[in-house]
C-alpha positions in Angstrom: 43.9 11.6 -0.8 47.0 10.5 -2.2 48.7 12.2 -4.9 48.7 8.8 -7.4 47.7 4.9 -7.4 50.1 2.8 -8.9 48.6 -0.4 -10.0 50.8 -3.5 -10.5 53.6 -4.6 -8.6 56.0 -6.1 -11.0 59.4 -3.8 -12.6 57.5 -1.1 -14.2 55.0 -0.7 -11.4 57.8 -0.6 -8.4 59.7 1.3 -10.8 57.0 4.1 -11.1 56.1 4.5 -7.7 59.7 4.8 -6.8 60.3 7.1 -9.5 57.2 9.3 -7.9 57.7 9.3 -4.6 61.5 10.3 -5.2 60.0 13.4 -7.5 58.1 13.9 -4.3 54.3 12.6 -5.1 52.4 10.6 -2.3 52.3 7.2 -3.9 50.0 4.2 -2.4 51.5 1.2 -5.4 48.8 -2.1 -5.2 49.6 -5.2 -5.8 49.3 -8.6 -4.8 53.1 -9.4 -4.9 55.9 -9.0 -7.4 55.9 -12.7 -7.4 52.2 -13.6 -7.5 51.5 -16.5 -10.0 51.8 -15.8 -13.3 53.4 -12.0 -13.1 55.9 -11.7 -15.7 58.4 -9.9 -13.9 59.3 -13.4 -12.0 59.5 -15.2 -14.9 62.0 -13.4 -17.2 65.3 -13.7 -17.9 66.2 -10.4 -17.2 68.0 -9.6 -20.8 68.4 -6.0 -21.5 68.1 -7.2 -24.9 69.1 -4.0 -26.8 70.2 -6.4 -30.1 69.5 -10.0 -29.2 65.9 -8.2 -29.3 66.4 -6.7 -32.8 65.5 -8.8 -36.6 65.2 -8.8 -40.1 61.6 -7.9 -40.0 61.9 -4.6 -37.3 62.3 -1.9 -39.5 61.2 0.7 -37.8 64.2 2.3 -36.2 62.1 3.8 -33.3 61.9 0.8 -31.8 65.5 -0.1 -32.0 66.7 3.9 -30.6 64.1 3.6 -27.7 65.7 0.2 -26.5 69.3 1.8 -26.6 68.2 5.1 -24.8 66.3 3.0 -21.9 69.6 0.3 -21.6 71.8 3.8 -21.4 69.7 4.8 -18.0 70.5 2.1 -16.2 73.9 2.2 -14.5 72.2 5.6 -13.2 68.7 3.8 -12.0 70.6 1.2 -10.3 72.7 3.4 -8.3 69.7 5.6 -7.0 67.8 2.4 -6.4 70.8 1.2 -4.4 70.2 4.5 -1.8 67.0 3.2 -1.2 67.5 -0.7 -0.2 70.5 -2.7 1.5 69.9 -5.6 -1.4 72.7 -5.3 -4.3 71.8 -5.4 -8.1 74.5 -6.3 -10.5 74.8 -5.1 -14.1 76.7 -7.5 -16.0 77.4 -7.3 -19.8 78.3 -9.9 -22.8 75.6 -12.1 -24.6 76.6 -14.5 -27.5 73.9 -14.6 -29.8 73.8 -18.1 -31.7 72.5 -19.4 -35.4 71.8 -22.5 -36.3 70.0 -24.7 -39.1 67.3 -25.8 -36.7 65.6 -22.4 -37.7 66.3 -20.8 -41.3 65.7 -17.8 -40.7 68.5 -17.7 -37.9 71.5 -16.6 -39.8 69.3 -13.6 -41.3 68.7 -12.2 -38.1 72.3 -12.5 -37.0 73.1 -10.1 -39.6 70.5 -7.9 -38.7 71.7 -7.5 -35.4 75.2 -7.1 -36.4 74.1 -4.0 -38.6 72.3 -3.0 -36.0 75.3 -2.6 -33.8 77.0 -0.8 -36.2 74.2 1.7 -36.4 74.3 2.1 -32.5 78.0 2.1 -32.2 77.8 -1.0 -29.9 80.1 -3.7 -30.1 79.5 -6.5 -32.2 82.0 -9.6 -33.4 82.1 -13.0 -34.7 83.0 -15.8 -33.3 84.0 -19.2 -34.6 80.8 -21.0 -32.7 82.9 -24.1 -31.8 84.6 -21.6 -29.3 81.8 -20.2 -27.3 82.6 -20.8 -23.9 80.1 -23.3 -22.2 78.2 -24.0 -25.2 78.3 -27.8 -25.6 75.4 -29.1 -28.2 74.6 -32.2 -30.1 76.2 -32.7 -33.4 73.5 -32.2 -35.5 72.1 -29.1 -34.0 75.1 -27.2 -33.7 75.5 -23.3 -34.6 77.2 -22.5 -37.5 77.3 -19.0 -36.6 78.3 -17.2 -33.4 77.9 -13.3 -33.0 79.5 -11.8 -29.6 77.9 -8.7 -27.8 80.0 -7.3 -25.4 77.6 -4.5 -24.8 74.7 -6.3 -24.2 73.3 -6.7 -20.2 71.3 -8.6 -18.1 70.6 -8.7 -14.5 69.5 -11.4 -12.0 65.4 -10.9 -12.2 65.1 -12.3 -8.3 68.0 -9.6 -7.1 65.8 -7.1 -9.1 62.4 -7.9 -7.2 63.9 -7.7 -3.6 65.8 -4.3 -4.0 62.4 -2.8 -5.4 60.3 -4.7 -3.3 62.8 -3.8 -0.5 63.0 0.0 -1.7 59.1 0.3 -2.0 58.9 -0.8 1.3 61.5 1.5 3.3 60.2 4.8 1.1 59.1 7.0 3.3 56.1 8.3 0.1 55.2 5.0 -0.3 52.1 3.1 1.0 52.3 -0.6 0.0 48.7 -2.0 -0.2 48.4 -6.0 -0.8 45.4 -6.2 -2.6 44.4 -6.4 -6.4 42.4 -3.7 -8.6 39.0 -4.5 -8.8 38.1 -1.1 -11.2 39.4 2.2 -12.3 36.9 4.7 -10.5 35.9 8.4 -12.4 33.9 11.5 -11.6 29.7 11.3 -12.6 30.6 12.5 -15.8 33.5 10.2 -16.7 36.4 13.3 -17.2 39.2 12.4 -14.6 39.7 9.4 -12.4 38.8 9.5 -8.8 41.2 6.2 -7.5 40.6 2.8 -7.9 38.3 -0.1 -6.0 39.9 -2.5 -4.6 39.1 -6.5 -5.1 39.0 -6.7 -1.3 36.4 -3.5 -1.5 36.7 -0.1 -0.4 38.3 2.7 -2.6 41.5 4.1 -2.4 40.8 8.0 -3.6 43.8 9.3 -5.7 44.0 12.8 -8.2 45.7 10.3 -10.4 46.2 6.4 -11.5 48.8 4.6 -12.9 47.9 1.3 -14.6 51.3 -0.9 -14.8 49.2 -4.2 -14.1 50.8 -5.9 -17.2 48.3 -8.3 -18.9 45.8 -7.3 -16.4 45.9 -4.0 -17.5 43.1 -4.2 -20.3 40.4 -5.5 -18.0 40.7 -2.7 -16.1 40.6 -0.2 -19.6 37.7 -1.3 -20.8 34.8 1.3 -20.7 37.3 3.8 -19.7 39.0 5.0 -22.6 38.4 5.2 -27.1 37.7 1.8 -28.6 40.2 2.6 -30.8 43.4 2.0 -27.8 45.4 -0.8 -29.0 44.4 -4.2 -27.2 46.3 -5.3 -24.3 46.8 -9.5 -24.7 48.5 -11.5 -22.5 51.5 -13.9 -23.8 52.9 -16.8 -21.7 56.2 -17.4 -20.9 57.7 -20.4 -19.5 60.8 -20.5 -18.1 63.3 -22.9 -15.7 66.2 -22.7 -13.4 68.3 -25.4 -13.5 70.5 -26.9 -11.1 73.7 -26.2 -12.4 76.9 -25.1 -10.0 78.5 -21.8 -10.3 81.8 -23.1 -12.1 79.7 -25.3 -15.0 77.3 -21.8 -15.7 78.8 -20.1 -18.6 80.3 -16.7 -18.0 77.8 -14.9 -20.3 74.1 -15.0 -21.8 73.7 -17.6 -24.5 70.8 -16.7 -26.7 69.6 -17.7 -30.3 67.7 -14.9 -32.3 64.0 -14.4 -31.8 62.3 -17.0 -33.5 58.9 -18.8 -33.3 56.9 -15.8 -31.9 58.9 -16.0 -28.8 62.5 -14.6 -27.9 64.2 -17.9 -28.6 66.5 -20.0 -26.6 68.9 -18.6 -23.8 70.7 -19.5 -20.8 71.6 -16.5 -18.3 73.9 -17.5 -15.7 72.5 -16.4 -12.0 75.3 -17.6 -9.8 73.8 -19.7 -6.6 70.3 -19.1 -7.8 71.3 -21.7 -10.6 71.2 -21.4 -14.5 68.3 -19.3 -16.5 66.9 -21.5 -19.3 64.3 -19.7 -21.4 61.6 -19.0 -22.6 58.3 -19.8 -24.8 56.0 -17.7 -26.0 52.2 -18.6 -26.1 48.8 -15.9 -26.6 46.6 -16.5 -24.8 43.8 -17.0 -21.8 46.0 -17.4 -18.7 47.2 -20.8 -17.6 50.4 -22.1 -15.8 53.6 -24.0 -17.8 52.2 -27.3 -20.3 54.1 -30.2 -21.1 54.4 -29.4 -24.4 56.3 -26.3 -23.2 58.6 -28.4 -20.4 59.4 -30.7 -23.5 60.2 -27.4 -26.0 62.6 -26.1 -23.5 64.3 -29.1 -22.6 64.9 -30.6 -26.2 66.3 -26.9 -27.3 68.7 -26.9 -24.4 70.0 -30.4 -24.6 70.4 -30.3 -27.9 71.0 -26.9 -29.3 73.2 -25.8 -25.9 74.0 -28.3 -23.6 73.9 -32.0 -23.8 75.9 -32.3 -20.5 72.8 -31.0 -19.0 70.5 -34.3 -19.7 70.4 -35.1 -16.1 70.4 -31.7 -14.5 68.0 -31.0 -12.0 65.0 -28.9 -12.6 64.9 -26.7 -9.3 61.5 -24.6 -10.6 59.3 -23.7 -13.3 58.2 -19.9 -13.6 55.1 -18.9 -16.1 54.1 -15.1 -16.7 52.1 -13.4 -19.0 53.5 -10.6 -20.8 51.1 -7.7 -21.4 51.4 -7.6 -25.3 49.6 -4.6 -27.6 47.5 -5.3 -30.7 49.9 -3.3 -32.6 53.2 -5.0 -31.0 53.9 -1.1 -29.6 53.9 -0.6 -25.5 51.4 1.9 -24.2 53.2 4.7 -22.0 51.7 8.1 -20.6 48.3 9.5 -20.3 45.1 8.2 -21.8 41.2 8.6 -21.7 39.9 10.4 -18.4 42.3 13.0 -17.4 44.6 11.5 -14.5 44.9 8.3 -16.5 48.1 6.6 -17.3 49.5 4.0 -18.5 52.8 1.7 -18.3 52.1 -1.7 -19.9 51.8 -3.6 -23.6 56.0 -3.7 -23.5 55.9 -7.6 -24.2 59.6 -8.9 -23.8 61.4 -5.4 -22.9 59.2 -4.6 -19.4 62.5 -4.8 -17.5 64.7 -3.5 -20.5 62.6 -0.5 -20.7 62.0 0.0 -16.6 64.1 3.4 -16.2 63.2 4.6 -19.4 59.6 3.6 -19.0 59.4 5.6 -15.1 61.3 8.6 -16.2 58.1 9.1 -18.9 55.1 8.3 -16.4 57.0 10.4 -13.3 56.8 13.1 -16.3 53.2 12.9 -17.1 52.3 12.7 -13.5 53.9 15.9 -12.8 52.8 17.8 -16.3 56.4 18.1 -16.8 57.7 17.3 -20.8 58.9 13.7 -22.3 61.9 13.1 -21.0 62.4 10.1 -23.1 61.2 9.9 -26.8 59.1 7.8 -28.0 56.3 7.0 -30.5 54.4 4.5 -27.9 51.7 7.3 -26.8 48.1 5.6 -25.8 46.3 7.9 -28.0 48.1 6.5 -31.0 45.5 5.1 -33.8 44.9 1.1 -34.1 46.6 -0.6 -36.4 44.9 -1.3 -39.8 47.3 -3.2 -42.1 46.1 -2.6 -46.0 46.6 -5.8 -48.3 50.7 -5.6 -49.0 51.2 -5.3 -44.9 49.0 -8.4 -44.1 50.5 -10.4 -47.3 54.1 -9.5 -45.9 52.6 -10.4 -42.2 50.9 -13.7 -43.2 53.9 -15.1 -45.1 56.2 -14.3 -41.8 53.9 -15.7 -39.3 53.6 -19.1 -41.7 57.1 -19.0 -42.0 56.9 -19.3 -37.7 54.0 -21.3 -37.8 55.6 -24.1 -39.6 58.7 -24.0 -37.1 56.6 -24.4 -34.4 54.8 -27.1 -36.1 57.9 -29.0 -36.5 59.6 -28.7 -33.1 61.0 -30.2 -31.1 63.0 -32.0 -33.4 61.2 -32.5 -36.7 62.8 -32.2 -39.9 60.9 -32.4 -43.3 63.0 -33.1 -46.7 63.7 -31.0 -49.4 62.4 -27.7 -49.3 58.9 -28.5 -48.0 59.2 -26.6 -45.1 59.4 -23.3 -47.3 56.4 -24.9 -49.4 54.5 -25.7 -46.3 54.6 -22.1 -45.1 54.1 -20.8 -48.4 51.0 -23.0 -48.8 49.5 -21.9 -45.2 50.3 -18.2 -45.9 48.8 -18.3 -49.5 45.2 -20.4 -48.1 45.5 -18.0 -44.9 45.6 -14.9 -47.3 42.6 -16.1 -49.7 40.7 -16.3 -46.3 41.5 -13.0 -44.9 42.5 -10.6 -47.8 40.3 -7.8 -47.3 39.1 -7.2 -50.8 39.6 -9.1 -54.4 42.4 -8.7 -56.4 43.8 -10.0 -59.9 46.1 -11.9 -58.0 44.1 -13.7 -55.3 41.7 -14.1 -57.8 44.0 -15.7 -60.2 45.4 -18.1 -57.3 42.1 -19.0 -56.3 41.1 -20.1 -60.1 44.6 -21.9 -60.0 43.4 -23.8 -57.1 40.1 -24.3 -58.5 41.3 -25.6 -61.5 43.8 -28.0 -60.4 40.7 -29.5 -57.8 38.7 -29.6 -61.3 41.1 -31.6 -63.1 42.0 -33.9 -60.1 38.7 -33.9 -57.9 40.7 -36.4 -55.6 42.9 -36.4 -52.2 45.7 -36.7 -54.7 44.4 -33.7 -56.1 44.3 -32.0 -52.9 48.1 -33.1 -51.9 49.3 -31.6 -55.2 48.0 -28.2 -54.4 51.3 -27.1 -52.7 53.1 -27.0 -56.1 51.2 -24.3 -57.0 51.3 -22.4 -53.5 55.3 -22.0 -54.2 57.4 -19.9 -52.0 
């Protein structure tokens, strides 16, 4: 019997079993391949987005500390993955984050992350945007504000993959097993886990499992563990690489602030491999890249970033889902039947958070204490917003929704984009709010009223100037 099953062959899974085995458990780690059709891990940019990951809206700090304390680990994780595997990773540093009036809320989030430097005691420094080297977008789309990030790193995702895929490989407490998880398999009276079955068939017997099968991961949950564990969702990304030679690739990330759901728009330079453009962001049932997606990326980067790059060539198209949590919090350590844990539900930061993220599972598999703290424990309680958390939510996500609505490239006048949020958070709100109030009842006699008076379409198209933001 092995000591553990790891479950998922992506960062975090190769980065647990390697973690482990070099704490001297007998690991067998399943997976398909770290580039099987629609994994994450092969889609990503590779950001170690410390701040371009930070907004207005996060404001709990926890989230902010734990991405600070896993980007401090790795200089340290990639020199003891280097003893393991021939097959180089490079750290590199500097990200220009980018604002511009395509999105409002842009220059908001700029700040945000320039406070949140200070806080950290990173770097952080502004930049007149017509100055950012490689940046070259159309007139009318171009940033009016330009935030430098010295301290911010990335990696090449593809170099990542083949030194852990490499490393998992040559470990000499590692037992590779190309297959997927068919179930999680426990004792007659459902206390502790037993190993897993495989889809193939046959068991693999194990005193413990690790579940770091991304979006995949809640499939395998369910029946296992409380009803009340935050779900696990998957979110498409799409991303390109683009043709682009080594001396026309700027010399850092470009990135805008997350925005539309999704982490925005960036380029990360990967040498020979080409030029990273990314990324959307779609919940979801699985599916590969749309054309609606190829068309959201391509109008961002020729016209926010690059207009040079019209007739670039589109070497490949990489889709992923992301494993994303109910609650928007990863799930890390043990959970339901003792031997149980988990390493999924990190969303955007699964590489980001790798070292941190195997340094806490290695931990739990050897009963030894946190090593890392964090608030992201399975056994955490579901989320239940009350009424002022899902007003706040609802007017955010309108205020996204109505972005999304109008890209690529729309533009309405005035200030009807703010009304048009406003009037799909306010109707979304008198659908959902979870009791009556004076005020949704007022607003809905307002509406009524107005529908009264003008029983007509002309009627109905006025409503918005009472729905004001």
């Amino acid at each position: 019997m092995r000591d553990v099953v790891v479950v998922g062959g992506g960062v975090l899974g190769m980065a647990v079993a390697l973690a482990a085995a070099d704490a001297g458990l007998r690991v067998t780690l399943v997976s398909p391949g770290c580039r099987t059709e629609g994994a994450a891990s092969a889609a990503a940019g590779a950001m170690l987005g410390v701040l371009g990951e930070h907004t207005v809206e996060d404001t709990d700090p926890a989230d902010l500390e734990f991405r600070f304390a896993s980007a401090g680990l790795w200089p340290g994780w990639l020199a003891a993955l280097a003893e393991h595997t021939p097959s180089p990773v490079v750290l590199r540093h500097g990200t220009v984050v980018i604002a511009n009036l395509d999105h409002p809320g842009d220059q908001d989030n700029l700040d945000a992350i320039e406070r949140a430097a200070g806080d950290l005691g990173l770097r952080a420094q502004r930049l007149d945007p017509r100055h950012v080297p490689g940046l070259r977008p159309a007139p009318r789309h171009a940033p009016v504000a330009a935030l430098a990030c010295p301290d911010e790193g990335w990696v090449d995702a593809d170099a990542l993959l083949d030194a852990l895929d490499s490393a998992s490989v040559r470990h000499p407490r590692i037992t590779t097993v190309s297959d997927t998880v068919r179930r999680v398999t426990v004792s007659p009276d459902g206390s502790r886990v037993t190993g897993v079955r495989l889809g193939a068939g046959g068991e693999l017997p194990a005193a413990q499992v690790v579940l770091a099968a991304g979006a995949a991961t809640g499939a395998l949950l369910d029946g296992l563990t409380p009803p009340t564990l935050p779900a696990v969702l998957p979110a498409k990304g799409v991303s390109m690489l683009l043709d682009v030679p080594v001396a026309e690739q700027p010399p850092m990330v470009i990135r805008t602030p997350n925005r539309d759901f999704a982490c925005g728009l960036h380029l990360v330079p990967r040498a020979a491999r080409g030029l990273y453009l990314g990324a959307t962001n779609r919940p979801g049932p699985a599916g590969g890249a749309t054309t609606d997606e190829h068309l959201s990326l391509l109008h961002g980067l020729l016209h926010q970033f690059r207009t040079d790059l019209r007739t670039t060539t589109v070497r490949e198209t990489r889709w992923g889902h992301r494993p994303a949590t109910g609650d928007g919090k990863p799930l890390l350590g043990p959970v339901g039947p003792e031997g149980l844990h988990l390493a999924t539900g990190t969303y955007r930061n699964g590489i980001l958070m790798a070292p941190a993220v195997a340094a806490i599972v290695t931990a739990g598999l050897l009963g030894e204490p946190c090593p890392v703290p964090h608030p992201y424990a399975p056994s955490r309680p579901r989320l239940q917003p009350d009424a002022d958390r899902l007003t706040h939510l609802l007017a955010t996500g309108a205020d996204h929704m109505t972005s999304v609505f109008l890209d690529p490239g729309g533009t309405l006048p005035f200030d009807r984009q703010g009304q048009l949020a406003a009037t799909l958070a306010a109707l979304v709100n008198l659908a959902l709010h979870p009791k009556p109030d004076a005020q949704t009842d007022d607003l809905r006699e307002a509406l009524r009223a107005r529908l009264n008076d003008r029983p007509t379409l002309e009627g109905v198209c006025d409503l918005f100037n009472i729905l004001k933001p």
